[in-house]
Structures are given as C-alpha cells and as structure tokens.
C-alpha positions in Angstrom: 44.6 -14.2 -101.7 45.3 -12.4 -98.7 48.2 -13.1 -96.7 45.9 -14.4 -93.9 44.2 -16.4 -96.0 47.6 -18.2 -97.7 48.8 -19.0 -94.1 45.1 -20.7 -93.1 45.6 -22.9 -96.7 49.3 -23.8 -95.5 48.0 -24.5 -92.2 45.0 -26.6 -92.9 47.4 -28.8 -95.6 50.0 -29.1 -92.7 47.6 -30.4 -90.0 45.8 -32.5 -93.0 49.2 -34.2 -93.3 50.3 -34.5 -89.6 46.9 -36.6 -89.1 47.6 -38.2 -92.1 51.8 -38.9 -91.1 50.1 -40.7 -87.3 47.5 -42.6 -89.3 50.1 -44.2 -91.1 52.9 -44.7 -88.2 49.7 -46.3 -85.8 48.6 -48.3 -88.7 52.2 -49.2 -90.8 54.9 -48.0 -87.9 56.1 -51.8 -87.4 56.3 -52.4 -91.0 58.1 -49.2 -91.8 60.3 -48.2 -89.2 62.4 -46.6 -91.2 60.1 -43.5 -92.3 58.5 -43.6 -88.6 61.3 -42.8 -86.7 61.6 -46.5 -85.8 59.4 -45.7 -82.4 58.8 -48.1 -79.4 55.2 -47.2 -79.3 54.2 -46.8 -83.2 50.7 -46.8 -82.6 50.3 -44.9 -79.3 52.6 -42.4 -80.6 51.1 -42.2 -84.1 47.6 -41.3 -82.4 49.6 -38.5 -80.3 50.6 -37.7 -84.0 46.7 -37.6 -85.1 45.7 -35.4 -82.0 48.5 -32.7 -82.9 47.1 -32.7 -86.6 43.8 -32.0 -84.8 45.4 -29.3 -82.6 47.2 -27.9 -86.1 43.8 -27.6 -88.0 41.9 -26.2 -85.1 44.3 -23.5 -84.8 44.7 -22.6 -88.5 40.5 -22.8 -88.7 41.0 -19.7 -85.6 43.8 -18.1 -88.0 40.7 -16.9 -89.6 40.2 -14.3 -87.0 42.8 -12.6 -85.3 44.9 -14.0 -82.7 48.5 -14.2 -82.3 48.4 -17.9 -80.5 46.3 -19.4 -82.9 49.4 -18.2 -85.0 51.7 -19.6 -82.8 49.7 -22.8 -83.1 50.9 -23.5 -86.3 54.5 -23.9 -85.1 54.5 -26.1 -82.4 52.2 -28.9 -83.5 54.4 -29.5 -86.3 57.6 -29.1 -84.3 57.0 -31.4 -81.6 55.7 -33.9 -84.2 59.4 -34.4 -85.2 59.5 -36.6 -82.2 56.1 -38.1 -82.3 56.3 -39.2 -86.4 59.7 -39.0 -87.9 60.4 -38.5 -91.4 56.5 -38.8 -92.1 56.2 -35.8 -89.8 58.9 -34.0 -92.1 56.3 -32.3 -95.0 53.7 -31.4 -92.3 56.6 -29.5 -90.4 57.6 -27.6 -93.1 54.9 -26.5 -94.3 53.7 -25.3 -90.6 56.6 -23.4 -90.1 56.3 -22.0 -93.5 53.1 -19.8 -93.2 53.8 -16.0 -93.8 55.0 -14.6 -90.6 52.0 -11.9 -91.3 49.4 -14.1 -90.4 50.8 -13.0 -87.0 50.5 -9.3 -87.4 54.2 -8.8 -88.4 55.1 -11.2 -84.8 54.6 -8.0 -82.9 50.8 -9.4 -81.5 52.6 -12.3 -80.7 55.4 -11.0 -79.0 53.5 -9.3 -76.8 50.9 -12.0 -76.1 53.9 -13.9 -75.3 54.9 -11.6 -72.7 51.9 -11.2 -70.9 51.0 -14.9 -70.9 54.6 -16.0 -68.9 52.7 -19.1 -67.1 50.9 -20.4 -70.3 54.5 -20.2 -71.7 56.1 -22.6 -69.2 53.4 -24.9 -69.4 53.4 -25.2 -73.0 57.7 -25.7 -72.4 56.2 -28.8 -70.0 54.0 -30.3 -71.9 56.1 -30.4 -74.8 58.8 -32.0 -72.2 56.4 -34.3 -71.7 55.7 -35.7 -75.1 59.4 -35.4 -75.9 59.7 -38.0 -73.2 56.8 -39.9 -74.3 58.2 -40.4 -77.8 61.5 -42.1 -76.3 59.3 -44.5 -74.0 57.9 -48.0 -73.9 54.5 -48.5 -76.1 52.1 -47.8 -73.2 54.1 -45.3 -71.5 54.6 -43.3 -74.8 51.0 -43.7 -75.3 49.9 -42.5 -71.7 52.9 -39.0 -71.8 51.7 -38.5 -75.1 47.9 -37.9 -74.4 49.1 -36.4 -71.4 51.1 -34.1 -73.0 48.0 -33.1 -75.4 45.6 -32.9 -72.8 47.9 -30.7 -70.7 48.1 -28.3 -73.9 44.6 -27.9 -74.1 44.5 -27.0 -70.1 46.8 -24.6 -70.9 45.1 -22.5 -73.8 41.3 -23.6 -74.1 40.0 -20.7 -72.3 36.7 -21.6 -72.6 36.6 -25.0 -71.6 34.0 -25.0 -68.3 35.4 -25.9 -64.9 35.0 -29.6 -64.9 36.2 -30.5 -68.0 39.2 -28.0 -67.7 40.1 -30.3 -64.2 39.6 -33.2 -66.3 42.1 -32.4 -68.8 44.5 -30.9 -66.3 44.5 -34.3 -64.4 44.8 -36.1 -67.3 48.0 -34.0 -68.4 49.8 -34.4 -65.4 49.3 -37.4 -63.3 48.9 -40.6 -65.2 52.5 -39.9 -66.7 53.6 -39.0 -63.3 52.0 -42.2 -62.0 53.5 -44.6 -64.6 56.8 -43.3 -64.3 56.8 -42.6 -61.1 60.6 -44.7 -60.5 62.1 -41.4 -63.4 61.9 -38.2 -61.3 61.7 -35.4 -64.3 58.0 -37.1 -65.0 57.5 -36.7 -61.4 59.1 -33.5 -60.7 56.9 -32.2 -64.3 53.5 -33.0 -62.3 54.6 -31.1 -59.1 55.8 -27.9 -61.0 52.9 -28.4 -63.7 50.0 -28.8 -61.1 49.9 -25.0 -59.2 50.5 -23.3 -63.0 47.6 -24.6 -64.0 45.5 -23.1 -60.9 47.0 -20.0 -62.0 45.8 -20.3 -65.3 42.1 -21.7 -64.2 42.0 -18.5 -61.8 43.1 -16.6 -64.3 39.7 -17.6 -66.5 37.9 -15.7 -64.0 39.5 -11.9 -64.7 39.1 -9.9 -67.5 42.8 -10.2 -68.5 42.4 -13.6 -69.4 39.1 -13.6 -71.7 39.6 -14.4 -75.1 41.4 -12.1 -77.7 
C-alpha cells in the first residue's frame, strides 16, 4: 500500500468514527455525560460532530488525488471535534492526526498552499472560533454557532460551489450566530471581520489563481 493510500484508509476510519462519536453524544449525551464532554447542547453539538465526520471523509475521499488542503483536512475536523464530542471524539482525533505526513507531499505542497491562501487561513482561524464558542454555549445557541461554524468552512474552501449557494452558506456562517448572540461582542465582532474575507474569497473564484488544484 502506497503511502497515499494508508493515509486515505486512516482518514476514512477517522471521519467513520467522528460521525459515529456525534451519533452517539446527539442520541446518548444526557445519559453519558461523562464520555461526551458533559455538553450543554448534547444533541446540537453531537450533529456539529456528524457534519465534521462528513467534512473528514470528504476530504480523505479527495486525498485520492493530490492536494495539500484536502491533506490539511484531515487535521482540523478531528481537532476541533475535541470541543464538539469529548472523550468520544478522542480515537477519531488520533487517528486523523496520525496519517503519514506524505500524503501531503512531504508538507512542502502544503506549506506553500498555506502561504498563498492567507484569507482562507483566517477564515478557517474564525470559523473554528466560532464552533469553539458554540461548544461552551446553551443547547440552541451551540446548535445555531456550530452549523455556522460548518457552513462558514465550506464558504471558505468549496471552490466550486455556484454563486447562490456559496451566499447561502456564507450567511448562514456568519449571521445567525451573530444574531443570537448578539448581547457577546466576539460573535458579533466574528461576523463583521468574517463578512468582507469572504467577498475576497468569492472574487477570488473568478481568477485563475483561485481554480482548483
């Protein structure tokens, strides 16, 4: 087995297990607070948990070809899960951030996507702000920051998402959150920084520079 190929196994039994971690805090959270990181929200949060095993599998299915964010990909879903799932979350982490670092090209590819992609970078740093904040929060605000958070992810790097549905998800990742918190001012101030990057980003669609790699 290639080393591509070993990190797309890891990856598709970590995701497997991060939607399988939120099934079981939506469905058992109140019973077993314990292993669910005794949440506020078990269920909202738990189907945050399910959508970033969806975002995990999705990216190790792209791991397939090359592409140093769909590397990346493997990493944060599991990461931010910590918050999201607790010590259900654990195993899925692990094995996410255990995938061969040369499923990414030896990092250098994703260094250097990195680099060039400085706005998608800050906007992944909010929207993981966001679900951070959404894991501390009361049932339906946890549950309305967490989708946000999600949705403003998939703003960020679905490059080919057409122009209506891209404004739909960015909307949806920035101001319900920003609406029902609207008495905190980091959800607040999140929406007002968030809001221009992501115009940036939807121009961006339109030059060469930013078609897929």
């Amino acid at each position: 087995m290639t080393r591509r190929g070993a990190a797309v196994g890891i990856g598709v039994a970590g995701g497997v297990l991060l939607v399988v971690a939120g099934l079981v805090q939506a469905t058992l959270g109140a019973v077993i607070p314990d292993w669910t990181g005794d949440k506020l929200a078990p269920v909202g949060l738990g189907l945050v948990t399910v959508a970033l095993g969806g975002v995990a599998l999705l990216a190790a299915h792209r791991l397939r070809r090359p592409g140093a964010m769909w590397a990346l990909g493997l990493l944060g879903p599991g990461l931010l899960s910590l918050s999201t799932g607790g010590v259900l979350a654990w195993a899925a982490a692990a094995l996410r951030t255990a995938s061969p670092p040369p499923s990414m090209d030896g990092g250098g590819d994703a260094v250097r996507t990195l680099a060039g992609e400085p706005v998608r970078v800050l906007l992944t740093v909010l929207a993981a702000a966001e679900l951070l904040m959404a894991a501390g929060a009361a049932p339906l605000l946890a549950l309305i920051g967490g989708l946000g958070g999600v949705a403003l992810l998939a703003a960020t790097w679905l490059r080919r998402v057409p122009l209506g549905p891209h404004i739909g998800l960015a909307l949806l990742g920035v101001l319900p959150f920003a609406g029902a918190a609207w008495t905190g001012l980091v959800p607040v101030l999140l929406a007002a920084v968030a809001a221009p990057l992501l115009v940036v980003v939807r121009d961006g669609h339109r030059t060469p520079a930013a078609s897929v790699r």
